[in-house]
C-alpha positions in Angstrom: 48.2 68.7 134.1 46.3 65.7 133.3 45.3 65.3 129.5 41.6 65.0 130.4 41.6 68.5 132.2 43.5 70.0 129.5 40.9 68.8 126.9 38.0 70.1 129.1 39.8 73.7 129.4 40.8 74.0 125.8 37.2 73.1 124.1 35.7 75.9 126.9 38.1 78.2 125.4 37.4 77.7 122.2 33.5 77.4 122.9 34.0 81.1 124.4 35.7 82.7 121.8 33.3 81.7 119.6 30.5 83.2 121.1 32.2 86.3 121.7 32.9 86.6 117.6 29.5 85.6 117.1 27.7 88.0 118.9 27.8 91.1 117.0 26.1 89.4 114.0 23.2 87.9 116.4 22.5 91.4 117.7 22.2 92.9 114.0 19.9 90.1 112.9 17.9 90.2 115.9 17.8 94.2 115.7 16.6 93.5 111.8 13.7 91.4 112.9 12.4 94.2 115.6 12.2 96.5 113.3 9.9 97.0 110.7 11.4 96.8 107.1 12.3 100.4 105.9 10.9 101.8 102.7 13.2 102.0 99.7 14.9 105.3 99.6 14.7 105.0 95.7 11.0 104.6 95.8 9.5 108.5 94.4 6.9 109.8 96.5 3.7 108.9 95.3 2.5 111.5 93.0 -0.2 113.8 93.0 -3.5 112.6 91.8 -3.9 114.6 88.4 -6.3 117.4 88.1 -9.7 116.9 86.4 -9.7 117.7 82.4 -11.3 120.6 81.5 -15.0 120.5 80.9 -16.0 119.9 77.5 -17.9 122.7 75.1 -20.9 121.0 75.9 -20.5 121.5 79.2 -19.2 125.4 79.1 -22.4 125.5 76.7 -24.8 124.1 78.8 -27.8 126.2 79.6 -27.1 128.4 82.7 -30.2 128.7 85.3 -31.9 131.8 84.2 -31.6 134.7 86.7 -35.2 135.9 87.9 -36.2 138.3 85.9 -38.6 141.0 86.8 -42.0 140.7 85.1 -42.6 143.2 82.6 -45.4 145.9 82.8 -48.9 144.9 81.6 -49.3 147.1 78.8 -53.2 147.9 78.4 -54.6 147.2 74.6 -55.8 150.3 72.9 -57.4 148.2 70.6 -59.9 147.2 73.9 -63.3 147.7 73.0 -63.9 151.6 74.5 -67.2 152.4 76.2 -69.4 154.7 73.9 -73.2 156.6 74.5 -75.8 154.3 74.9 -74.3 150.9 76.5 -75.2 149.0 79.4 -73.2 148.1 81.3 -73.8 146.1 84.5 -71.5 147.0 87.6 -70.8 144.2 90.8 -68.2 144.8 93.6 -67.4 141.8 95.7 -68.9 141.6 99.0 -71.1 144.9 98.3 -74.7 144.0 96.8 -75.5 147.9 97.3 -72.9 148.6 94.8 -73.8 147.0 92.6 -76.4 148.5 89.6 -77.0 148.6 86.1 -76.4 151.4 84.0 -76.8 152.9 80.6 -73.9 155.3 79.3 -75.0 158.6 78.7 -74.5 160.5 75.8 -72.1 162.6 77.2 -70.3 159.5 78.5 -71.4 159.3 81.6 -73.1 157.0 84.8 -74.7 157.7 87.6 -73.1 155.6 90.7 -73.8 155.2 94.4 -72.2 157.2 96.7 -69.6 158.8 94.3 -72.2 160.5 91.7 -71.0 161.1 88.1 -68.7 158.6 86.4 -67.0 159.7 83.0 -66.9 156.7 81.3 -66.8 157.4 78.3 -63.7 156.1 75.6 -62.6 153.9 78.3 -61.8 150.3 77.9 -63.4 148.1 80.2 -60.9 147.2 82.8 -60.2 151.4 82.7 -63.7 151.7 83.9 -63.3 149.4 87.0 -59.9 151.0 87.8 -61.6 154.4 88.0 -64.6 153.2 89.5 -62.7 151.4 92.3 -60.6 154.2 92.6 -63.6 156.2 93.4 -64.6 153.7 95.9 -61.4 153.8 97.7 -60.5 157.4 97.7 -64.1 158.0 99.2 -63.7 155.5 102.1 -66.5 153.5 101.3 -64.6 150.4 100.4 -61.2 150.1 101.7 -60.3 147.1 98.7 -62.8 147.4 96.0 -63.0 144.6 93.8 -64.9 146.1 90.7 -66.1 144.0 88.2 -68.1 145.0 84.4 -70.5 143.5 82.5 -70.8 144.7 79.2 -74.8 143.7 78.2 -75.3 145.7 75.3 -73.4 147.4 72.8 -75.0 150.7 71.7 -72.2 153.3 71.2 -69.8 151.7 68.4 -72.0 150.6 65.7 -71.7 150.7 62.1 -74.7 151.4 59.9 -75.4 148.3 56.5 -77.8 150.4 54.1 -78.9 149.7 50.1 -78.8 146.1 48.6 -78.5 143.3 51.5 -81.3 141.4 53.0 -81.0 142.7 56.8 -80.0 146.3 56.3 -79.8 148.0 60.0 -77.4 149.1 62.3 -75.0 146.6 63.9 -72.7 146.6 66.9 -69.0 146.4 67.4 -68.8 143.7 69.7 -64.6 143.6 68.8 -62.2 145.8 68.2 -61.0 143.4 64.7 -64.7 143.5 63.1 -63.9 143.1 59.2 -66.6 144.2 56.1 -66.8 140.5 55.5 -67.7 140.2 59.3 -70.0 143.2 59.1 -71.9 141.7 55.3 -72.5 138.4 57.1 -73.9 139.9 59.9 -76.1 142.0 57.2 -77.0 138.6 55.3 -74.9 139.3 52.2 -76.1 141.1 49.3 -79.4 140.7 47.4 -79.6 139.2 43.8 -79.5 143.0 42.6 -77.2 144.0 45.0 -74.1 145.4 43.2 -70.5 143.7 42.9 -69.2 146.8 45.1 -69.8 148.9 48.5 -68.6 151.6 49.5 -67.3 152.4 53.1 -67.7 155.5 55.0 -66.3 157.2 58.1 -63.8 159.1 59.7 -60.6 158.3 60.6 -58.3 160.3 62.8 -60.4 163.1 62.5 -60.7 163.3 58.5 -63.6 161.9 56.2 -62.4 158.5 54.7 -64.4 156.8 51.8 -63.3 153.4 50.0 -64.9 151.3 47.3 -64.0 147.5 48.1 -64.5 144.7 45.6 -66.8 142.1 47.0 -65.7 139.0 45.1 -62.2 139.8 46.0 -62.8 139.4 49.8 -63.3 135.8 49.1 -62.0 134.7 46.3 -58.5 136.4 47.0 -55.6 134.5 49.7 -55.4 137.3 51.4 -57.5 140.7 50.6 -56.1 144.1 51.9 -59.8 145.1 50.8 -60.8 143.4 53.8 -60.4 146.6 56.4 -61.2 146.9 59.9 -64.2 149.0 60.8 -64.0 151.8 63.5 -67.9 152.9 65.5 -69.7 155.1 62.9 -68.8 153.6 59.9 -71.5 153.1 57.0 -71.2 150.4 54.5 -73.6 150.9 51.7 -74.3 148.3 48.7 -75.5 150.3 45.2 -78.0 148.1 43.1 -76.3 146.7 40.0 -76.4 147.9 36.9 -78.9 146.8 34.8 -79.4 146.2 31.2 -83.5 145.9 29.5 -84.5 143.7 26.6 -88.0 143.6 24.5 -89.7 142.8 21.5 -88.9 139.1 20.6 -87.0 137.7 23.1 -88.6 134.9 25.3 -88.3 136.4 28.5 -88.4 140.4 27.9 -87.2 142.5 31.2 -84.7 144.5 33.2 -81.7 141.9 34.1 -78.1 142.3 36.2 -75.4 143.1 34.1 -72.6 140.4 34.8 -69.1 141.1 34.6 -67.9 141.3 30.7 -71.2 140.2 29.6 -71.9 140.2 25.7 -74.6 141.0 24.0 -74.9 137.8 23.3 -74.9 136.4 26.9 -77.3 138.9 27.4 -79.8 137.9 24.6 -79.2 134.6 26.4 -80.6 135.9 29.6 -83.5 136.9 27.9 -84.0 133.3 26.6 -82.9 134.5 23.4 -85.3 135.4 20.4 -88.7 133.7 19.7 -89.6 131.9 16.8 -90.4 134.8 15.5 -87.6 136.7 16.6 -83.8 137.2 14.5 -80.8 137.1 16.9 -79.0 138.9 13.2 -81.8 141.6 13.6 -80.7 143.3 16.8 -80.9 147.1 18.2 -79.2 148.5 21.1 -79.9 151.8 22.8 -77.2 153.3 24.8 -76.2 156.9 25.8 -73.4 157.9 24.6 -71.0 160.9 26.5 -73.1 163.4 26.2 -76.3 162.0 27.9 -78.1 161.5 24.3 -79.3 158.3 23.5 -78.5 156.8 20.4 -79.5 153.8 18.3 -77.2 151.3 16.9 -76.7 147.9 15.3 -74.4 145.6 18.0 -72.4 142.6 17.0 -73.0 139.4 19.2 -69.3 140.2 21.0 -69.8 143.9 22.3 -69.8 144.4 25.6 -73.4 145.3 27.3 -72.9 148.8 29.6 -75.5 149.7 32.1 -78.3 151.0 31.0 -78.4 149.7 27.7 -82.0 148.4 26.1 -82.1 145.6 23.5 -84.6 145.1 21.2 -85.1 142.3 19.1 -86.9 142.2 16.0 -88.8 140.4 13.6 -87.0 138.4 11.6 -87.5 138.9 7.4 -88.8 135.5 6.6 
């Protein structure tokens, strides 16, 4: 064989053998490059999000929305103002002109109304008295929804009576059921200059005579004065005149005068403008009665304490 053709064959051997050895590693690197790269197998699985904390005591504390709640019953006030004899009352039902009148209570309690006749109102409040009346209405088929409405014009039936020493005595009205003896003595004008320091209440009250001698002053000059009672329809309040004391002889202005509280002799000799020029405050008499009705004559020091009823006389004095 020629040496040129041997060359040639050799290097194509060699070039083939070493593409055949080279093959298997260009198939695993071309493999690697189709395929995407593989997640590491030591890689843990992504974990679990972790749960929300607990809420906080504010949060468990929060207000909760309120459940609905059923309203509760309206109870009526007994302390209303009730119907008595002699109010008017002035009665209007929506949409019914007809029906509507005025009307005095009866001293039996009782009203006259169209279509239904005799009405006991009496003692009832005044919403009561439109319930019944529209009850009336409805039960009678004249109006299948009454609307009833009352106008109280005048008050007549719960008055309380304001007698003796005040400067509008009279009868007065309960226009609420809270009306107080200071409320009531206003309304009277107050006392006079000889009303007394006291009055006395009368009544009844569940049923049984009640009587109570209040303190005047007090009412206003105490915080808070459990003298200061509520009046019920009926009542009388009844101021005494004050007690009174009487000087003469030489005093500068002789007379009957009010008896203040813890008055002296002396205060009252002062009331009287005290003695004349004439006159010895040291040459006093006082006439009193003493426990048995008798009156009696004695000498008074300048601190005593004047009672009602008692008479001063000043005398002369020596020089």
């Amino acid at each position: 064989m020629k040496p040129l053709l041997l060359k040639f064959v050799t290097r194509y051997f060699l070039t083939a053998a070493l593409c055949a050895s080279a093959a298997p590693l260009f198939a695993q690197t071309a493999s690697s490059l189709s395929q995407p790269a593989a997640q590491p197998t030591s890689q843990s699985a992504p974990q679990a999000q972790p749960s929300p904390a607990p809420l906080q005591a504010a949060a468990t504390t929060s207000p909760v929305a309120p459940a609905s709640v059923a309203a509760a019953p309206v109870v009526p006030n007994s302390q209303d103002y009730r119907l008595g004899a002699g109010d008017a009352i002035g009665v209007q039902v929506y949409q019914s002109p007809d029906l509507s009148i005025d009307a005095r209570v009866s001293e039996s309690g009782v009203i006259s109304y169209p279509l239904v006749g005799s009405v006991q109102l009496g003692g009832l409040t005044i919403a009561e008295a439109e319930k019944k009346i529209g009850d009336a209405l409805r039960s009678g088929g004249f109006v299948k929804v009454p609307q009833v409405n009352i106008v109280l014009r005048q008050v007549r039936g719960n008055q309380v009576a304001v007698l003796g020493q005040v400067s509008r005595p009279g009868r007065f009205p309960l226009e609420t059921f809270n009306t107080r003896v200071s409320d009531m003595l206003a309304a009277a004008g107050g006392t006079t200059p000889t009303g007394d320091d006291v009055l006395i209440v009368t009544g009844q009250r569940d049923g049984k005579p009640f009587r109570k001698v209040i303190d005047i002053p007090a009412l206003f000059l105490n915080a808070k004065s459990d003298e200061d009672i509520v009046l019920a329809g009926g009542d009388t309040l009844y101021v005494n005149k004050a007690p009174m004391f009487y000087i003469y002889g030489e005093a500068q202005r002789p007379g009957p005068y009010r008896i203040e509280r813890g008055m002296t002799v002396m205060q009252a000799l002062a009331q009287g403008g005290g003695p004349t020029v004439r006159g010895s405050q040291n040459r006093l008499k006082l006439h009193r009665r003493d426990a048995s009705g008798k009156v009696v004559e004695i000498t008074p020091n300048l601190n005593d304490p004047v009672r009602p009823e008692d008479v001063i006389y000043v005398r002369e004095s020596l020089f």
